[in-house]
C-alpha positions in Angstrom: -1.9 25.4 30.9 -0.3 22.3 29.2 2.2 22.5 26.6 4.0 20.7 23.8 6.4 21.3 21.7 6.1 20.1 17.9 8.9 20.0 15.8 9.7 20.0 12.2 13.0 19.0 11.0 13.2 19.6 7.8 15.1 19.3 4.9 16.2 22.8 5.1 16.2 23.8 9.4 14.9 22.6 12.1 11.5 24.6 13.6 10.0 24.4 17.0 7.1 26.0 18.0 5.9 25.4 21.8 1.6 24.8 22.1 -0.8 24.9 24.7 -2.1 21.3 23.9 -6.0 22.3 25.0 -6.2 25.0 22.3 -3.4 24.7 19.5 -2.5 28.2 20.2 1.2 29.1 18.9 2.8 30.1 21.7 6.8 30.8 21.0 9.0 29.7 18.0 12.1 29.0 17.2 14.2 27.7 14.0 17.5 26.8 13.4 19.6 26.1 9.6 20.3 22.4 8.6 23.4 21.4 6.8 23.0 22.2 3.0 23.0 19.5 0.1 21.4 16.1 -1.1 23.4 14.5 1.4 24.3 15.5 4.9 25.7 14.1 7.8 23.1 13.5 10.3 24.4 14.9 13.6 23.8 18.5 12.3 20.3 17.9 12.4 20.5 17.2 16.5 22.6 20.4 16.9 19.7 22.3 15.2 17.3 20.5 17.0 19.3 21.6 20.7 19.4 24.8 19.1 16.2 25.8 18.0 14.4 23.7 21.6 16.4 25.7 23.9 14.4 27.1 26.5 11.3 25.1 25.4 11.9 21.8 26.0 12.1 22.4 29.4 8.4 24.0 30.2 6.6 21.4 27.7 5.4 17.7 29.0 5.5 16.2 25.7 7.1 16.3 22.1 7.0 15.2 19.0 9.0 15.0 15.6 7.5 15.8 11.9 10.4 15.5 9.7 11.7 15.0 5.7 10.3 11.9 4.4 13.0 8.8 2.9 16.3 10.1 4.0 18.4 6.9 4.8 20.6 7.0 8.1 22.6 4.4 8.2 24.4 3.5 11.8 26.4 0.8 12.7 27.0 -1.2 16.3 27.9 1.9 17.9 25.1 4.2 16.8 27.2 6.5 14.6 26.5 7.5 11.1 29.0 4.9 8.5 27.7 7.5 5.5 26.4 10.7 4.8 22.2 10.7 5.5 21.1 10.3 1.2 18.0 12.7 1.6 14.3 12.2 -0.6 15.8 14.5 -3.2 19.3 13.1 -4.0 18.5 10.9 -7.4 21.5 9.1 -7.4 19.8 5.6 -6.4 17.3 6.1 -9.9 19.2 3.3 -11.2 19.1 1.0 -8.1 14.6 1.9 -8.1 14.6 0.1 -11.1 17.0 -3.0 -10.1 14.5 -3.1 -6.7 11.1 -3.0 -8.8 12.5 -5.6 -11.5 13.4 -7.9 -8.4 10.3 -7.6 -7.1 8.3 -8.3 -10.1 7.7 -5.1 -12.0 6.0 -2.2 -10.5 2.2 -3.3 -10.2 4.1 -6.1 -7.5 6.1 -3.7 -5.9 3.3 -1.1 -5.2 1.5 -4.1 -4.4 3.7 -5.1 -2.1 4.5 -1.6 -0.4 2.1 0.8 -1.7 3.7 2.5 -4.4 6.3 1.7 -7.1 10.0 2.8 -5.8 11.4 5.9 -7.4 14.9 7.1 -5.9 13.7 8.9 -3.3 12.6 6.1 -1.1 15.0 4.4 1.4 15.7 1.2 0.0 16.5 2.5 -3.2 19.4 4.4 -1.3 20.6 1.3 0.6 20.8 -0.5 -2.4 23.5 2.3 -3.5 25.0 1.9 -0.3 25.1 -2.1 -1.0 26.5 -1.2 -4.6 28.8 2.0 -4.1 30.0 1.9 -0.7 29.8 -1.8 0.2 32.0 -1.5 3.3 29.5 1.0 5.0 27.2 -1.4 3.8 28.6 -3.8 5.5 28.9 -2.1 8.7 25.5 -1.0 8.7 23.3 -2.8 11.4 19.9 -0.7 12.4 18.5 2.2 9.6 16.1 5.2 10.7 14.6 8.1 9.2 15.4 11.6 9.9 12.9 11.7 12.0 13.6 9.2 14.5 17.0 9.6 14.5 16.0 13.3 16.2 13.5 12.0 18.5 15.9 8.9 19.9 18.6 11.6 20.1 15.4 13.6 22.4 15.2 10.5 24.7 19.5 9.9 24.8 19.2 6.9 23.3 17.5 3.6 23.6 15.0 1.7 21.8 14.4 4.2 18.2 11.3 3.9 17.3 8.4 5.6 14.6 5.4 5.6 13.0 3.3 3.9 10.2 3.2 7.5 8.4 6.7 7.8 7.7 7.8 3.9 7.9 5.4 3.6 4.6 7.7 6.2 3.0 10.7 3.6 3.0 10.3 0.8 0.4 10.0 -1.7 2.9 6.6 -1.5 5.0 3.4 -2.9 3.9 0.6 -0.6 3.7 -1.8 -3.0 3.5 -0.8 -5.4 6.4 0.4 -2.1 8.4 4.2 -3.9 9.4 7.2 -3.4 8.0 8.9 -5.6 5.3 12.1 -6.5 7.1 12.7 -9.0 4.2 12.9 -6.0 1.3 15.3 -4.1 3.8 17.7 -7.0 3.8 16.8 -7.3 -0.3 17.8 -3.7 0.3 21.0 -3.5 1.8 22.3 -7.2 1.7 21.8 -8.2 4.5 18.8 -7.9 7.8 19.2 -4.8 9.6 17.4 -3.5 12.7 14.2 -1.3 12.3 12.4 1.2 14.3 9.5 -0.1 16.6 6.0 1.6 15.2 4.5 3.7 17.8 0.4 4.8 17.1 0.3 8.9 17.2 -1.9 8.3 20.2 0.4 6.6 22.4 4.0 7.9 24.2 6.7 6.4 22.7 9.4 7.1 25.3 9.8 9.3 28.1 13.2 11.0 28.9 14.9 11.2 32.3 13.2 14.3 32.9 10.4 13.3 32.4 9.1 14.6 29.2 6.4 12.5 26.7 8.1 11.8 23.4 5.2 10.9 20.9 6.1 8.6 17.7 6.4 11.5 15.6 5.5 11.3 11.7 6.8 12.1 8.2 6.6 16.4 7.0 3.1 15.4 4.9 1.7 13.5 7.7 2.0 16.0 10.2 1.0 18.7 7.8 -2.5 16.7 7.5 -2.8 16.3 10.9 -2.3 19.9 11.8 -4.7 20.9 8.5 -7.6 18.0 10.5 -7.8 16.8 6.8 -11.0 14.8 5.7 -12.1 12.6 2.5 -12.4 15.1 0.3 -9.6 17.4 0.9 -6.4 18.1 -1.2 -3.7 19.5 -0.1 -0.8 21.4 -2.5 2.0 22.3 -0.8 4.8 24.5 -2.4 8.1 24.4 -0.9 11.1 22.6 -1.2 9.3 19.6 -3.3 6.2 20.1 -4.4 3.3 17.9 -3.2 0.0 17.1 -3.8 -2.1 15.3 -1.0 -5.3 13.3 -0.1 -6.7 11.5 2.3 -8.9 7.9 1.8 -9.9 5.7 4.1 -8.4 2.6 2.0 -5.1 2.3 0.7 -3.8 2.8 -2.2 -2.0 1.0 -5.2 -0.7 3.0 -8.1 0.9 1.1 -10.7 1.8 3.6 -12.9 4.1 4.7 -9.5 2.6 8.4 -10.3 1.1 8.5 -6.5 2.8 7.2 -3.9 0.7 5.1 -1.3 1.1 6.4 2.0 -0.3 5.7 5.1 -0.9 8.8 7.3 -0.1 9.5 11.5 -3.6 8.0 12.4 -5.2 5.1 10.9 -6.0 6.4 7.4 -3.9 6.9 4.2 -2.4 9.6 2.4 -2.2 9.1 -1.5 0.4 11.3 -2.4 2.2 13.0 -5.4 5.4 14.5 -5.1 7.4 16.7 -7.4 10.9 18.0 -6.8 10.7 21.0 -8.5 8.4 23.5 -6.6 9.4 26.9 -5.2 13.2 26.7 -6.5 10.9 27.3 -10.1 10.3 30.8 -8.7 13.9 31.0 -6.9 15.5 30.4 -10.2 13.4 32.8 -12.2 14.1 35.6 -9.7 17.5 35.2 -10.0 17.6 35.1 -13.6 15.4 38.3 -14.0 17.5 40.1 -11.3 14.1 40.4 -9.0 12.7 39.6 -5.9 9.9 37.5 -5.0 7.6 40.2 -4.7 8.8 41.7 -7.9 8.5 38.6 -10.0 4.7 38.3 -9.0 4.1 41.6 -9.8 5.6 41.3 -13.6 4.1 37.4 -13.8 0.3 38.8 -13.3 1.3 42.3 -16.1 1.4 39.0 -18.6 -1.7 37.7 -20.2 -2.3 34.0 -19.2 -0.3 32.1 -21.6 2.8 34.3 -21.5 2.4 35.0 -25.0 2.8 31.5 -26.3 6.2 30.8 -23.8 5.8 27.4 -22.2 8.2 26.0 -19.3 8.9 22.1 -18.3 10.4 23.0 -15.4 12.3 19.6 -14.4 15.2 21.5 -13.6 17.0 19.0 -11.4 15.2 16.1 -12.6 12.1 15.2 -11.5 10.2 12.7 -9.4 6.2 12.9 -11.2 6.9 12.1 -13.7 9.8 10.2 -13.1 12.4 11.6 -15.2 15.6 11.6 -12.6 17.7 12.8 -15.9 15.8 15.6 -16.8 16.2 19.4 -17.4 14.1 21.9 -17.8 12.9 23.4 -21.5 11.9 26.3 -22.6 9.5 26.6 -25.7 8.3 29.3 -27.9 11.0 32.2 -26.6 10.7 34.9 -29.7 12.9 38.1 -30.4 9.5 39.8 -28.6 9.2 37.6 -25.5 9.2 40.0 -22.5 10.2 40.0 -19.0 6.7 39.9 -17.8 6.5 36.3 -20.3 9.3 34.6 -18.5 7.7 36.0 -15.1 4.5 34.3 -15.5 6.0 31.2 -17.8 7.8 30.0 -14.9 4.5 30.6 -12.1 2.2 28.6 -14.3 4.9 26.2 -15.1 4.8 25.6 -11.2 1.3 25.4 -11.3 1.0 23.1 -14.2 3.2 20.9 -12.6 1.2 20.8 -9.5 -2.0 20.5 -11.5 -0.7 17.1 -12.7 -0.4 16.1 -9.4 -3.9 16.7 -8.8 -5.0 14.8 -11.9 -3.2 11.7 -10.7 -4.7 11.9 -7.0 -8.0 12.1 -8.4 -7.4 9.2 -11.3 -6.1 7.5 -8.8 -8.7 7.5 -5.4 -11.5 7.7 -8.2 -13.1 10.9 -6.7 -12.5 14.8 -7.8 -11.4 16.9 -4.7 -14.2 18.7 -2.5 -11.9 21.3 -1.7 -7.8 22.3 -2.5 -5.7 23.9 0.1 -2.7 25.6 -0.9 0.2 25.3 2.0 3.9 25.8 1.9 6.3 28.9 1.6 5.4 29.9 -1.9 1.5 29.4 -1.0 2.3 33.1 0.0 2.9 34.8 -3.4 0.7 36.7 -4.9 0.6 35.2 -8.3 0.7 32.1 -7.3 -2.6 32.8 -5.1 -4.1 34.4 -8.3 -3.4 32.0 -10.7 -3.6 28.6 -8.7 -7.5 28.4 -9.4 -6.9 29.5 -12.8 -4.5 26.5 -13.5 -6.2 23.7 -10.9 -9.9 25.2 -12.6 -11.6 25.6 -9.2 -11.1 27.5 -6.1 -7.7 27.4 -3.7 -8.1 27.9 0.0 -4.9 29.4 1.2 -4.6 28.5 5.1 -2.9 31.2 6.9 1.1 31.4 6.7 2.1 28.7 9.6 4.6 26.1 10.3 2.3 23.4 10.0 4.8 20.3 10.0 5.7 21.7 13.3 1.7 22.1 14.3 0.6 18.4 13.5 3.6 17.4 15.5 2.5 19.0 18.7 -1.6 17.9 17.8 0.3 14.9 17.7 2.1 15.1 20.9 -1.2 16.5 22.5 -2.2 13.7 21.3 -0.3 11.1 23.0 -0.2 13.0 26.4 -4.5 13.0 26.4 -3.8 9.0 25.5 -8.0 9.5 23.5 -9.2 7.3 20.8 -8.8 10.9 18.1 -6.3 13.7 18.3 -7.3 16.6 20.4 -10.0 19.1 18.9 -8.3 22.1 18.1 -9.5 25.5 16.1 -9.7 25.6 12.5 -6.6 27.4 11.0 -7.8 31.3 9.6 -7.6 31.0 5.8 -8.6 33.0 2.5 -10.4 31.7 -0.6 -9.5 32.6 -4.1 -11.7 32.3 -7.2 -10.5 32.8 -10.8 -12.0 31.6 -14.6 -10.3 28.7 -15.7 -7.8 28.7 -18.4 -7.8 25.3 -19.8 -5.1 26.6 -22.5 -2.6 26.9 -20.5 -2.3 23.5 -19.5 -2.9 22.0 -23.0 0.7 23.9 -23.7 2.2 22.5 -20.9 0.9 18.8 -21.7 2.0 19.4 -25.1 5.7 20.2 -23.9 5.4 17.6 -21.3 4.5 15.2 -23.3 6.6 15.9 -26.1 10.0 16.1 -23.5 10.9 12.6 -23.2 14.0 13.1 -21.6 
């Protein structure tokens, strides 16, 4: 039997999961917890890494890396860290997005030029701050990775750091239509020309470690998640976890204007449209702790509600938000009365969720032209039960719910299976088990939200 390990280091922990690369089949896992915050130091993430690969590494022959898109690590001559990694959901470059777009000619240039119009989760936007805030790490900085390379050159011990076109088209500074980075718009960046990653295809070995192990490109969190799902034309996927996303795949790139879908490019020579919210299951994490509830409990009093929560209607920007791009933002609460109950607030905050997410939909499909053939629901809070139930009331057609999996981790190792078989596609593996749920639209609901949405400005 051959193995591979896929790993995803994400924003939260880092999770490996050790494959048989002929089948898929999940053989062991093993996690462990990431420094907190919007801004971390970077060497935690290899501890977690050495933590949660030990005793796997060493019975796998190759291995890749899915991990959180944008985050900026900045290293100087010496390889170490001269700031904090700035993560995809620290806003604080929101001001320095603007300055970029402006500079590159408004935002139908600048998602011409890269795909998609900067908001301040991307990576140039957060070297820009490094240029403007802390100019003397600025000045010290000389090569820039993603999280995700930084973990895989820290798998090889060094060397050459390499990626691929998946998560490079995440940074600001890589043409999606040309396929190559922008080292130009990194300099624009940061202030002056830094080193970049070389890009690796998914089907070839990057590196290979003194003992011999395959390290494959690795890929942003979405792109792996679409590899593991084998997504087609057609499909959407909505994830709910951390951030909230809502993904296609097109054969085409992409070029959003109104910077509501980001233009990605995906881990094998297609594209992944993309709509990302930052608000997603901390909706739920929030309510719960509010109403003094579990998760469990909260779905139970969200679905003794009627749909509509009895006229009480959430914007639930709550740290600001990325789609729409309101980095200042809060969340609102609208039409509370002396009767609302706690089953109201329950269900408010799940449809709010969903609403959210249903927007993201709306913008894919305005976007790519084409309605999706089919939704799959993915991510942590995929596995609540009022969010199964009311997901094709709120999106208005069925949800396929893949069975609970760590998928970033499972397109990493197709990925590495990939690169160890050296083929023209990634290996053929099983479909994942999953479970369809039907519901009557309720069109209603999301009028209220659009409404509050609209009206919130802020």
């Amino acid at each position: 039997m051959t193995l591979v390990i896929g790993v995803d280091s994400s924003t939260q922990s880092t999770k490996a999961l050790l494959v048989d690369a002929d089948s898929g089949a999940v053989l062991e896992s093993q996690h462990a917890p990431h420094p907190t915050g919007t801004s971390v130091d970077p060497r935690g993430w290899l501890d977690a890494f050495d933590k949660a690969s030990a005793g796997l590494v060493e019975r796998a022959e190759a291995i890749a890396v899915g991990g959180q898109q944008h985050g900026m690590v900045a290293l100087d001559d010496a390889d170490s860290p001269v700031h904090d990694a700035i993560l995809w959901n620290d806003t604080r470059s929101s001001q320095e997005a603007l300055d970029l777009i402006e500079e590159m000619g408004g935002p139908a240039a600048c998602a011409e030029a890269v795909g998609s119009v900067l908001v301040a989760s991307f990576t140039s936007t957060k070297l820009r701050w490094l240029r403007d805030h802390e100019p003397d790490a600025a000045a010290r900085t000389t090569r820039v990775l993603l999280p995700h390379d930084y973990v895989s050159r820290h798998i090889v011990g060094g060397g050459d750091p390499f990626t691929d076109r998946g998560d490079a088209s995440g940074t600001g500074y890589f043409s999606t239509r040309d396929d190559a980075w922008r080292p130009d718009l990194a300099e624009a960046a940061i202030g002056h020309p830094v080193e970049l990653p070389r890009i690796v295809a998914s089907s070839e070995v990057a590196a290979v470690t003194a003992s011999g192990l395959k390290v494959a490109a690795g890929t942003g969190d979405n792109m792996a998640a679409a590899l593991a799902l084998d997504l087609k034309p057609g499909d959407v996927v909505v994830s709910i976890g951390t951030s909230g996303v809502a993904s296609a795949i097109t054969n085409e790139p992409v070029s959003d204007p109104t910077g509501s879908v980001t233009g990605f490019a995906d881990a094998t020579s297609r594209f992944l449209p993309l709509v990302a919210t930052i608000n997603a299951a901390r909706i739920l994490e929030l309510q719960s702790t509010l109403l003094g509830v579990d998760h469990d409990e909260l779905a139970r009093l969200a679905l003794a509600a009627p749909s509509g929560a009895n006229g009480l209607t959430v914007l639930p920007y709550y740290d600001g938000e990325r789609t729409p791009s309101r980095p200042d933002a809060t969340g609102t609460w609208a039409g509370l009365t002396t009767a609302t109950t706690r089953e109201d607030l329950a269900r408010a905050a799940v449809e709010a969720l969903l609403c959210s997410l249903a927007d993201a939909i709306d913008h894919l499909s305005a976007t790519t032209g084409t309605s999706p053939k089919r939704i799959l629901m993915v991510g942590g809070a995929a596995s609540n039960p009022a969010i199964r139930t009311l997901a094709p009331a709120i999106f208005g057609r069925p949800v396929t719910v893949p069975a609970p999996g760590e998928y970033v981790a499972l397109g990493a190792a197709r990925q590495a299976a990939w690169a160890l078989a050296g083929t023209p596609e990634p290996p053929a593996w099983a479909p994942v088990a999953s479970e369809t749920y039907e519901a009557e639209p309720t069109p209603l609901v999301r009028e209220a939200y659009a409404l509050l949405r609209d009206r919130e400005t802020i």
